[in-house]
C-alpha positions as CSV (number, residue, x, y, z in Angstrom):
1,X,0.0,0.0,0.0
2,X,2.7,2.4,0.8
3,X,5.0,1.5,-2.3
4,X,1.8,2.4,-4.3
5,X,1.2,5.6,-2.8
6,X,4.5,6.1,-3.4
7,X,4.3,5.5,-7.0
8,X,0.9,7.4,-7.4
9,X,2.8,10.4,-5.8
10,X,5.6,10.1,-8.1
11,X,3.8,9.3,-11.1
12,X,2.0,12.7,-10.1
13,X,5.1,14.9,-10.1
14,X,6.6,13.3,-12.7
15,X,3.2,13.6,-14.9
16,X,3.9,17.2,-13.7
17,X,7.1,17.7,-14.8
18,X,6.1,16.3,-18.0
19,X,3.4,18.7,-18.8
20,X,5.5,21.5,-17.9
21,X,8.6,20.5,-19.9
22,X,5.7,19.6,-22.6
23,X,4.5,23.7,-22.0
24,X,7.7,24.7,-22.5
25,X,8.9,22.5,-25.3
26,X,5.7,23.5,-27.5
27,X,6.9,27.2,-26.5
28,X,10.0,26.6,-28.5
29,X,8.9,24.9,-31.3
30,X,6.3,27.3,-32.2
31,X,9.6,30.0,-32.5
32,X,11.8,27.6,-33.9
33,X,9.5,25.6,-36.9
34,X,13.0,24.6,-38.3
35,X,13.0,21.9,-35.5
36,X,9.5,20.2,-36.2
37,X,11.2,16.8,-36.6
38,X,13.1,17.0,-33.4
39,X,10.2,18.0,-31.6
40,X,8.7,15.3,-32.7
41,X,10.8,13.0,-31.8
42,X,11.6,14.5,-28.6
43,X,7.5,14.4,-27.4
44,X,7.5,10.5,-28.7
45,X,10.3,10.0,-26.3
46,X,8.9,11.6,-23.3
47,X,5.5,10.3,-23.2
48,X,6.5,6.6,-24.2
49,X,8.0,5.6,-21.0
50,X,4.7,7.6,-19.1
51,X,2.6,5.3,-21.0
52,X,4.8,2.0,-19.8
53,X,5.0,3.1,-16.5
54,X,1.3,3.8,-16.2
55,X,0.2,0.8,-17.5
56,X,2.9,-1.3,-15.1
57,X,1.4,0.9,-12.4
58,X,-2.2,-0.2,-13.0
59,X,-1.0,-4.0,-13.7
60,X,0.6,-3.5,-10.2
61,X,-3.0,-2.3,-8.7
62,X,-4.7,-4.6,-10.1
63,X,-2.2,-7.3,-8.9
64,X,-1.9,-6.0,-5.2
65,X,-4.9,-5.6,-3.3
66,X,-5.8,-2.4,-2.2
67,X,-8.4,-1.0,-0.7
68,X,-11.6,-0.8,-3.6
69,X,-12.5,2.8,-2.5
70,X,-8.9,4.1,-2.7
71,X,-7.8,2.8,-5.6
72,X,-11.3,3.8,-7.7
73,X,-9.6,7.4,-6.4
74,X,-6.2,6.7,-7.4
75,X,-8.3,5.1,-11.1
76,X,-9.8,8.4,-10.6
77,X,-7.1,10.6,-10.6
78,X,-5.6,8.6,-12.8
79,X,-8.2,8.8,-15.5
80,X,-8.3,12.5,-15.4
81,X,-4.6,12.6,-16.0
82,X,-4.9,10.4,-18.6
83,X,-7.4,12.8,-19.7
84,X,-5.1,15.4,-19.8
85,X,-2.5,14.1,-21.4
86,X,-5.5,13.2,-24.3
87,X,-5.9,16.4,-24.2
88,X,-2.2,17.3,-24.0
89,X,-1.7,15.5,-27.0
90,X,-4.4,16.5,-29.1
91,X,-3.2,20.0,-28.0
92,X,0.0,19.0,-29.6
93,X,-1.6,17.9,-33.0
94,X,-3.1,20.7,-33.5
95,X,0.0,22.6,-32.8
96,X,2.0,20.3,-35.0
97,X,-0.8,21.1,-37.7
98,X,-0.2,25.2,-37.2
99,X,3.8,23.6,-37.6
100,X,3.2,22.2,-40.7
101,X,0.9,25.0,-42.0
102,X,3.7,27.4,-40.8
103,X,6.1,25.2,-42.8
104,X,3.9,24.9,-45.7
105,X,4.0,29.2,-45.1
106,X,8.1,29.2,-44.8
107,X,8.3,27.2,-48.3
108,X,5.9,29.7,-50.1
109,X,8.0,32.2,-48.4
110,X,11.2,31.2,-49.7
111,X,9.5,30.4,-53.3
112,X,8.6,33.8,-53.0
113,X,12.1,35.1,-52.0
114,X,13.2,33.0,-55.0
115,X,11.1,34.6,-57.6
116,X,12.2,38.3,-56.1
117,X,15.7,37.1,-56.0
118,X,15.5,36.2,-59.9
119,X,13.5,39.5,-60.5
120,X,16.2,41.4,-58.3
121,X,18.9,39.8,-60.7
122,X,17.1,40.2,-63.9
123,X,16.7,44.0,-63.0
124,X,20.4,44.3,-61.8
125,X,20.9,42.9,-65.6
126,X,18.2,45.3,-67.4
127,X,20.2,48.4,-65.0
128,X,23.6,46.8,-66.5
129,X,22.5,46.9,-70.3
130,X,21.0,50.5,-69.5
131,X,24.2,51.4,-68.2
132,X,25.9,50.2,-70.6
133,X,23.7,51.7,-73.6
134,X,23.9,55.1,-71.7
135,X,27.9,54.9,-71.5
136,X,27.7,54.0,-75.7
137,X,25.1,57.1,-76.0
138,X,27.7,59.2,-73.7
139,X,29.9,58.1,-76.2
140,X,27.8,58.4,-79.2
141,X,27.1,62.5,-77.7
142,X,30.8,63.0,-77.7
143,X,30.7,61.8,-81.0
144,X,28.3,63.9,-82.2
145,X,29.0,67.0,-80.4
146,X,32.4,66.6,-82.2
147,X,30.9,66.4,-85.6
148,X,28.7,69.3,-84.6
149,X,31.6,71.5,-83.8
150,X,33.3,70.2,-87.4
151,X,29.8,71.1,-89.1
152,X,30.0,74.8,-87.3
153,X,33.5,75.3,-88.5
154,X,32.5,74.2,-92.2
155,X,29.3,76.4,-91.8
156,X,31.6,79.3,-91.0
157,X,33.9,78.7,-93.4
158,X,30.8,78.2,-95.8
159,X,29.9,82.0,-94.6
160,X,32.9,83.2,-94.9
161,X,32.6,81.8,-98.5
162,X,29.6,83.2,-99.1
163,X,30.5,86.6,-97.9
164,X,33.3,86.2,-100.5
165,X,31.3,85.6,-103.1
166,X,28.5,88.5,-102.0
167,X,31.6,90.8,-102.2
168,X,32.4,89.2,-105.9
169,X,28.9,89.9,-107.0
170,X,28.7,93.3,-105.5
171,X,32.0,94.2,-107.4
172,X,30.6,92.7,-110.4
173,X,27.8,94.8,-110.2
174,X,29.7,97.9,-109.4
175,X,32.2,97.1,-112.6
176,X,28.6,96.5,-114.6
177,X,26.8,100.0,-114.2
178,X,30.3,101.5,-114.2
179,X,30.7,99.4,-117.6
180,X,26.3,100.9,-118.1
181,X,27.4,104.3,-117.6
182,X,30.2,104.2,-119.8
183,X,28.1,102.9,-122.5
184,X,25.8,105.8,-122.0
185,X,28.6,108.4,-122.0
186,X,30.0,107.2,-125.4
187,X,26.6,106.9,-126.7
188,X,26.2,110.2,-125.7
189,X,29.1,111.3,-127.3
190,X,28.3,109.6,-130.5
191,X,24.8,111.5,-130.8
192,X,26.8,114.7,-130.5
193,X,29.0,113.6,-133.1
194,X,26.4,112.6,-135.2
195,X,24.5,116.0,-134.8
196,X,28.0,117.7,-135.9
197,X,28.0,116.1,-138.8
198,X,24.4,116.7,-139.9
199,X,25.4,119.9,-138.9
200,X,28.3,119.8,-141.2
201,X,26.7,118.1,-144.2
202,X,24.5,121.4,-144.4
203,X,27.0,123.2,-143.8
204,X,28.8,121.9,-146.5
205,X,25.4,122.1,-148.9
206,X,25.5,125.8,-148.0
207,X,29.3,125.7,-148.9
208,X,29.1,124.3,-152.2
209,X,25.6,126.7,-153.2
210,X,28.0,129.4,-152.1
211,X,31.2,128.3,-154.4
212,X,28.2,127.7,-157.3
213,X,27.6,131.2,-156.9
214,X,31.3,133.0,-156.7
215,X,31.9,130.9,-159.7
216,X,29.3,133.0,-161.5
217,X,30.7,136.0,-160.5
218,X,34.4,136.5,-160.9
219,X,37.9,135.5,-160.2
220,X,38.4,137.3,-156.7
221,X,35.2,134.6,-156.2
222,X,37.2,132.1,-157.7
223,X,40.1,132.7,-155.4
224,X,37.3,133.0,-151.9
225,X,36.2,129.7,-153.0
226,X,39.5,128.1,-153.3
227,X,40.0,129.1,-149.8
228,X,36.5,128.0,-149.3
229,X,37.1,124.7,-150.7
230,X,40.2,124.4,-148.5
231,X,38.2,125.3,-145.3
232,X,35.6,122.2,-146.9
233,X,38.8,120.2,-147.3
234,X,39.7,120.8,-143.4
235,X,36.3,120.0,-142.2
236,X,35.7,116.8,-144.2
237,X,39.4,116.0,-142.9
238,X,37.9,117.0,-139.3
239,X,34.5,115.2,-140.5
240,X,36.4,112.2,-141.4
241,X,38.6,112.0,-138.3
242,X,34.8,112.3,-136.3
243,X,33.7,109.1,-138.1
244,X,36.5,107.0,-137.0
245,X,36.5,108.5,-133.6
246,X,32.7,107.4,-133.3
247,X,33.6,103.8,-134.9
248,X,36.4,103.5,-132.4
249,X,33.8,104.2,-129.5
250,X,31.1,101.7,-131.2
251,X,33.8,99.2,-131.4
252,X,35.0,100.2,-127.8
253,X,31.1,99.7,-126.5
254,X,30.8,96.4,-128.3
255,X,33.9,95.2,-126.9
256,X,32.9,96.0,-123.6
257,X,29.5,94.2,-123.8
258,X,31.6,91.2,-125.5
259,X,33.5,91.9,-122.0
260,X,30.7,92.1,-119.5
261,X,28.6,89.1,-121.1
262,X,31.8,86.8,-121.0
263,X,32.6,88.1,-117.7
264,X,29.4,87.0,-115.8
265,X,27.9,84.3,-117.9
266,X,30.1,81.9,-118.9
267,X,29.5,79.0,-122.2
268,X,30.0,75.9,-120.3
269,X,30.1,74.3,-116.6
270,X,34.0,74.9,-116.4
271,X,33.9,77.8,-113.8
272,X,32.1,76.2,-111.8
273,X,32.9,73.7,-108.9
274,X,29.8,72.0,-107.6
275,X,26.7,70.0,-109.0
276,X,23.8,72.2,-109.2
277,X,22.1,74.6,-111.8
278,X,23.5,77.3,-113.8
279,X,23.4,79.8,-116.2
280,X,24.9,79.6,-119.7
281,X,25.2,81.9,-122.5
282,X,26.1,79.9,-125.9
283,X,26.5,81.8,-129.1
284,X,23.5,81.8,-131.2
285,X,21.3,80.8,-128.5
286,X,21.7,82.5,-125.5
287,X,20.9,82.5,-122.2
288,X,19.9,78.7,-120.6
289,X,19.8,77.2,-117.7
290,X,21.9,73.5,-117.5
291,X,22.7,70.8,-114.5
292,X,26.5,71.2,-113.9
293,X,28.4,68.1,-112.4
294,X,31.9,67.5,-110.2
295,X,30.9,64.3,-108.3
296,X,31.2,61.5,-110.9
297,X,34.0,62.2,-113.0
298,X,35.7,65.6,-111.6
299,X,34.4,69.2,-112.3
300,X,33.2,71.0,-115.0
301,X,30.8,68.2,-116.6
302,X,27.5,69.4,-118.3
303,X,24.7,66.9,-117.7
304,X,22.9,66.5,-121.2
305,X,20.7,63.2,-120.5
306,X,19.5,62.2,-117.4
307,X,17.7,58.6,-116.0
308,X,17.4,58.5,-112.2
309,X,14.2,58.5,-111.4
310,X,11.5,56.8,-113.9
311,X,8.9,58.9,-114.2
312,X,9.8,61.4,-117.2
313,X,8.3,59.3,-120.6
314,X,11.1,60.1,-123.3
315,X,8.8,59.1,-126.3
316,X,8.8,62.9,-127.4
317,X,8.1,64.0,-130.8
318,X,10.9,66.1,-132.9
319,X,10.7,69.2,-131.4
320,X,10.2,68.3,-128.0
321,X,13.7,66.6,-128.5
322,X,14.9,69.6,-129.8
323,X,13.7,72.0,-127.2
324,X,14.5,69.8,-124.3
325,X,12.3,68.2,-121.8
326,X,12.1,66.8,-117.9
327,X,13.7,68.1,-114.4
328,X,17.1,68.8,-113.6
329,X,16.0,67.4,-110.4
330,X,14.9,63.7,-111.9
331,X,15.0,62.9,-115.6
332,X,15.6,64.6,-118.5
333,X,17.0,65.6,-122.2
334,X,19.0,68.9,-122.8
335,X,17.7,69.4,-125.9
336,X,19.7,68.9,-129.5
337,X,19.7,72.1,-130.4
338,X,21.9,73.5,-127.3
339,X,24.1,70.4,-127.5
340,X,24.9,71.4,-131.1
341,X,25.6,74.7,-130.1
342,X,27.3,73.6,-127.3
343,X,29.8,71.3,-129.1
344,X,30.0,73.8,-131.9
345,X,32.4,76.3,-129.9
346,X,35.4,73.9,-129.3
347,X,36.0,70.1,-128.9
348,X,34.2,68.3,-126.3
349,X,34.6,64.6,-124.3
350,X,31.7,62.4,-123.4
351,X,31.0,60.6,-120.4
352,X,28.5,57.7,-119.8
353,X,27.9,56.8,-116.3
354,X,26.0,53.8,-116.1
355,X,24.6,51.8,-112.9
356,X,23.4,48.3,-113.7
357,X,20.3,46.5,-112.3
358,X,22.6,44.8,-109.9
359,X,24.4,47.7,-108.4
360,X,27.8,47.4,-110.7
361,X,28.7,51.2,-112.0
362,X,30.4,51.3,-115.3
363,X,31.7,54.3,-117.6
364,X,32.5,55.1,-121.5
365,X,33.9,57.6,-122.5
366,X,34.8,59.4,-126.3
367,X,37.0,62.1,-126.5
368,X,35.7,64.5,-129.6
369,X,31.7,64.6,-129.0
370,X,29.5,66.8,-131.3
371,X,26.7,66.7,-133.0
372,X,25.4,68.5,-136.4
373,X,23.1,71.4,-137.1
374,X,19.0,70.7,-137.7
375,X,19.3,70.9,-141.6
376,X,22.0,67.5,-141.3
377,X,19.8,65.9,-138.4
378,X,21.8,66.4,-135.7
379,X,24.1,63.6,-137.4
380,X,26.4,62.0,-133.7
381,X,30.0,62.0,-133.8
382,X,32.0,60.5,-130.9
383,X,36.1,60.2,-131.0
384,X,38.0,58.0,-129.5
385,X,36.5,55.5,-126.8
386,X,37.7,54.5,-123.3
387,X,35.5,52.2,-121.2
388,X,35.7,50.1,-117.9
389,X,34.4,45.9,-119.3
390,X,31.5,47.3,-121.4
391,X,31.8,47.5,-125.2
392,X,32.0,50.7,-127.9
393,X,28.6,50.0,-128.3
394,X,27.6,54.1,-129.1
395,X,30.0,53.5,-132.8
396,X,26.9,51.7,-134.2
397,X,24.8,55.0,-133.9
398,X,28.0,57.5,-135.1
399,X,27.3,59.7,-138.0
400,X,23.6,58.5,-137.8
401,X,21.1,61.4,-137.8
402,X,18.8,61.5,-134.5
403,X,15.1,59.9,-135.1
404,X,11.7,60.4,-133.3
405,X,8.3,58.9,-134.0
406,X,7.4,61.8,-136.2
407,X,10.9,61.6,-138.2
408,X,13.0,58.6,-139.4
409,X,16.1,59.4,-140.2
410,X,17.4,55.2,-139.5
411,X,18.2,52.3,-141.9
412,X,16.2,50.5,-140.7
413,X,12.9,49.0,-142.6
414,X,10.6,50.1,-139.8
415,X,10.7,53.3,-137.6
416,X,13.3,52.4,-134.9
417,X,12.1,55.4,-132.6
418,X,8.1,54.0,-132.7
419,X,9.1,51.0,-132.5
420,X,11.3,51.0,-129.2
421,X,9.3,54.1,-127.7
422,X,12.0,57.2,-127.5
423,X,14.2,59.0,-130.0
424,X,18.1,58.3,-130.7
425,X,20.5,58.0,-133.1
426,X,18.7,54.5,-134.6
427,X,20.9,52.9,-137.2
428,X,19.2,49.9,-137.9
429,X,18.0,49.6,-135.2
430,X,20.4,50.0,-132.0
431,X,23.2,48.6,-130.2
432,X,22.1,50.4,-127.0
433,X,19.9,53.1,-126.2
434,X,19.5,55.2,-122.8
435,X,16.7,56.8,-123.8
436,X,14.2,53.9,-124.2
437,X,11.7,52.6,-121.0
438,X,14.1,50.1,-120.6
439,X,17.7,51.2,-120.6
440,X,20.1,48.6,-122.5
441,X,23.9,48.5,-123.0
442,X,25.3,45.5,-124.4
443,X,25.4,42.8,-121.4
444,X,23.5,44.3,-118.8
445,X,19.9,46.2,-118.3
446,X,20.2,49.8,-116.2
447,X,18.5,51.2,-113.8
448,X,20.5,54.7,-114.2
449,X,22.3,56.7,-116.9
450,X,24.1,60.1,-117.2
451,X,25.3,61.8,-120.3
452,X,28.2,64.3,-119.4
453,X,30.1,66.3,-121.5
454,X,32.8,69.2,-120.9
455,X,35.3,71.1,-123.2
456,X,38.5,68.6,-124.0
457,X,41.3,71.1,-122.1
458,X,39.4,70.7,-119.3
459,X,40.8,67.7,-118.6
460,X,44.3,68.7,-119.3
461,X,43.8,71.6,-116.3
């Protein structure tokens, strides 16, 4: 009896102690979920050797015998710490349920720190690329503020061109009214010339009706009209000298509008060092505008035929092709008549730039270029021939009058120029043409074409 009050009372404090380091345990695993396992294990191990000794306890009451009423207490108290430690447990299940749900919690968490840890880095690796593009645009700035100080400098020196050039023009202009003025004065003086000498031709009418009448009167008349005729000599030697003088000041006046025409307009592209539009004035034609050239083949080069852009339809009757047609700007023809005048002041070279389908550039080039008046048909003549792989293929059109739909001048059967849709110099028919809708030169098919021609000792400058 006492060795089992002995063992109720120290199953009691030990059942204590249990629940307490139980409280205590469950204290530390809810800060610490990283040691679900252990506490775990630790609760199995505690409450295991409760269980054995309780049921060797109640194997040793039911073995010994005890009072009935005192050991239904002791089953009593027993039962209701059995209870507890039901209750104890189930306490623990559901705080190993929060565990796992905290877990479950902790493993979305670190997912989550994952997926911001890859966004982190793929941000640190979108802020590296912008770096880096905004250390290549410092770089591309520098660039360009460099290139925008070279542009300023050859925008000033483009001023300071300019202003060289407004200070040619302004003493052009002075020399021209100085040349006007001129002109005026000598006119001026020729009127007064010319007034003398109406003034001297009656004087010499009333001259001669005097003489008539001393001759009818006597020899002292005979003698006053000898010295009259002298005085007549003297003024038709003075009336004479007159005349030349004004001839000298006509010939003076044309010379200086020979001078001033020459001066300011010149008769070909020679002057001139750039590729844009200027004036020319050509003997027996006069003033015209033309498309100057010093890109393709150096400077000085008048543009006569143009392809670039497609859109200008060179199936133009005869006196279209003799005006000229199209825009300096896209495509266009000269005109025959200005070439012929062109090429009739001194010898000029030709130039054919050519740009194939494929992108390939190719030249030819003849070395005396002219063509003839309107009454011969602006019959071709060419020279000598230098080229870069393509053939002389412009010889089979040389001394061959040019042909449009509404005049044949070819050999051929048929008319050439109706036939492929654009005037030329049609033999019978062509060898190439670069005036047709679809430009040919033996070998290849073009997609542009320049005519270029300049005076021969241009070349030798």
């Amino acid at each position: 009896m006492c060795k089992i009050k002995i063992n109720s009372v120290l199953f009691l404090i030990v059942l204590e102690i249990f629940m307490v380091t139980t409280t205590a345990f469950e204290e530390t695993c809810k800060f610490d979920r990283k040691m679900e396992e252990q506490c775990l294990n630790h609760t199995y191990k505690t409450v295991k050797p409760l269980l054995d000794y309780l049921r060797q306890v109640l194997n040793e009451l039911k073995e010994s015998e005890i009072d009935k009423n005192k050991f239904n207490e002791l089953n009593s108290d027993l039962m209701e710490k059995y209870h507890e430690i039901v209750k104890i447990h189930e306490k623990f299940m559901k705080d190993a349920a929060l565990l796992d749900e905290y877990k479950n919690k902790v493993l979305k968490g670190e997912d989550d720190l994952q997926l911001s840890q890859s966004k982190v880095e793929k941000l640190e690796s979108e802020i590296n690329s912008q770096q880096n593009i905004i250390v290549t645009l410092k770089g591309e700035l520098a660039d360009n503020s460099t290139n925008l100080e070279n542009c300023q400098l050859k925008f000033q020196n483009l001023n300071s061109s300019l202003i060289e050039k407004d200070e040619k023009i302004k003493r052009f202009s002075e020399n021209i009214q100085n040349n006007t003025e001129y002109q005026k004065t000598l006119e001026l003086k020729l009127e007064k010339s010319k007034t003398k000498l109406i003034k001297q031709d009656k004087d010499i009418q009333i001259y001669q009706f005097e003489i008539d009448t001393l001759n009818r009167t006597s020899e002292n008349i005979r003698e006053q009209q000898k010295k009259i005729q002298l005085e007549l000599n003297e003024s038709e030697t003075k009336l004479i000298d007159k005349v030349k003088e004004n001839q000298l000041c006509q010939s003076e006046i044309d010379i200086l509008n020979k001078t001033l025409l020459n001066t300011l307009v010149p008769s070909s592209c020679s002057p001139f060092g750039d590729s844009d539009v200027h004036p020319l004035n050509v003997s027996g034609i006069g003033f015209f505008d033309v498309l100057c050239d010093s890109q393709i083949a150096g400077p000085g080069w008048i543009v006569i035929q143009q392809r670039v852009g497609g859109d200008e339809d060179f199936n133009r009757d005869w006196a279209t092709y003799r005006k000229g047609f199209g825009s300096y700007k896209s495509d266009f023809f000269l005109g025959l008549e200005k070439i012929h005048r062109i090429t009739s002041l001194q010898r000029f070279e030709l130039y054919i730039h050519l740009v194939a389908v494929n992108g390939s550039v190719f030249y030819a080039g003849y070395d005396d270029f002219k063509i003839s008046d309107e009454d011969n048909g602006y019959a071709l003549s060419l020279g000598k021939f230098s080229e870069t792989i393509i053939i002389d293929s412009m010889r089979y059109s040389e001394n061959m009058k040019f042909s449009t739909f509404d005049r044949d001048n070819d050999f051929g059967g048929g008319n050439c120029a109706d036939f492929y849709k654009s005037g030329w110099w049609y033999n019978a028919c062509q060898h190439c043409n670069l005036n047709q809708p679809n430009m040919i030169y033996p070998l290849f098919y073009m997609k542009e074409a320049k005519m270029l021609i300049r005076p021969k000792e241009a070349m030798k400058k």
